[in-house]
Structures are given as C-alpha cells and as structure tokens.
C-alpha positions in Angstrom: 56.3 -74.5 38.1 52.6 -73.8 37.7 51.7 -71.1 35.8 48.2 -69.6 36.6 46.7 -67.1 34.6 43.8 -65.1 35.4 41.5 -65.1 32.3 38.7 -62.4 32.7 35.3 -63.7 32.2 32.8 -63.7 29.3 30.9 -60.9 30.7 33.5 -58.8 31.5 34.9 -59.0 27.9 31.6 -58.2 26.4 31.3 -55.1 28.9 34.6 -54.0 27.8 33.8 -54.3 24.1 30.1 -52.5 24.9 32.1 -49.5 26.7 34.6 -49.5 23.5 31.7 -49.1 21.2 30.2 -46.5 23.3 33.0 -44.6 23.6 33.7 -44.6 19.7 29.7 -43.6 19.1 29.9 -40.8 22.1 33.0 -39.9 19.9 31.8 -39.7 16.7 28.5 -38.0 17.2 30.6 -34.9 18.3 31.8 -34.7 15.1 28.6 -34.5 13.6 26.6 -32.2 16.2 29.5 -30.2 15.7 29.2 -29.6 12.0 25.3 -29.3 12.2 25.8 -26.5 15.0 28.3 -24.6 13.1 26.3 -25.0 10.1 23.4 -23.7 11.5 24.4 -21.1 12.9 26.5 -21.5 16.5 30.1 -20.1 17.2 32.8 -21.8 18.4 32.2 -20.5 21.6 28.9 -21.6 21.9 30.0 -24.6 21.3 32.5 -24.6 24.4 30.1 -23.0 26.3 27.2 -26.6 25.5 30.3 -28.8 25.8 31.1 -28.1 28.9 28.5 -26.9 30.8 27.4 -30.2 29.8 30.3 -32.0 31.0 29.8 -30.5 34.3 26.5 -31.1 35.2 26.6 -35.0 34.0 30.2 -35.3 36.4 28.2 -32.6 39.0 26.4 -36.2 41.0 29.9 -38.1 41.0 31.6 -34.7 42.4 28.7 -34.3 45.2 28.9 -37.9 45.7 32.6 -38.1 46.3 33.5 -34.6 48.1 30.0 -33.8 49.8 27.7 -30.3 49.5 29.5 -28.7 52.9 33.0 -29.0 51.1 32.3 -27.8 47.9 30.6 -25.1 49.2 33.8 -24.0 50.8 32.8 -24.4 54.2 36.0 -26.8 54.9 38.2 -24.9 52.8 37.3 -21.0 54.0 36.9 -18.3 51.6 40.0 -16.5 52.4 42.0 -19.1 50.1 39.1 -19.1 47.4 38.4 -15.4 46.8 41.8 -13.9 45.8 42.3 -17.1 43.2 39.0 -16.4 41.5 39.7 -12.4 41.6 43.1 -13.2 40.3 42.2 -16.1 37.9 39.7 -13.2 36.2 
C-alpha cells in the first residue's frame, strides 16, 4: 500500500508563517493605538466609529469586486425589501 503524502512547499510554508506574523503585529498594534487614543483623548465610541469605518472601506474593493456596483446599489434587490428593514432596524 503506497502511502502518498502531499507535503506543501517551501514557499507556501514561509507565506503561512509571514501571514501568522502579520496577523499577530495587525493584532497587537490595536492594543497599543487603542491605549494611545484613549489616552489622548478619544471615547470608546470613537473608537468603533475608526474601527470600522475602517474595516469597511479596506473590504469595500473585495465587496464591489465580488457582488458588482448595480447590486449593491439595490437595483437587483428593489427598495421595497430594503426600506422597511433600515426604518425598522433604526
């Protein structure tokens, strides 16, 4: 019985381990703009408000990219299913 494994290459380990360390830098920095805002001067809710606002307009490309403007901009969806959510969602 032959058993093959699939070993993933060099570069692809070392990609993995970049994104890993990326991920744990992205991470930590947010603890430390975090503090620096509060302590100079920012609420909470400012806070939210950078975070993701900021979220949004880096995923914004990736959202136009996979949906397309004329669907997001509820022309193949109708307004008659998007105004009574966002007047009952507040």
């Amino acid at each position: 019985m032959d058993m093959t494994t699939d070993t993933p290459s060099t570069t692809t380990v070392w990609l993995g381990i970049l994104a890993a360390l990326a991920a744990m830098a992205l991470y930590a920095a947010n603890f430390v703009a975090s503090r620096y805002s509060i302590q100079s001067g920012l609420s909470a809710y400012d806070l939210n408000a950078l975070r993701y606002t900021t979220a949004g307009l880096v995923l914004l490309p990736l959202l136009i990219r996979n949906y397309g403007i004329r669907k997001l901009a509820g022309i193949g969806w109708g307004w008659g299913r998007g105004l009574p959510l966002a007047w009952l969602a507040g």
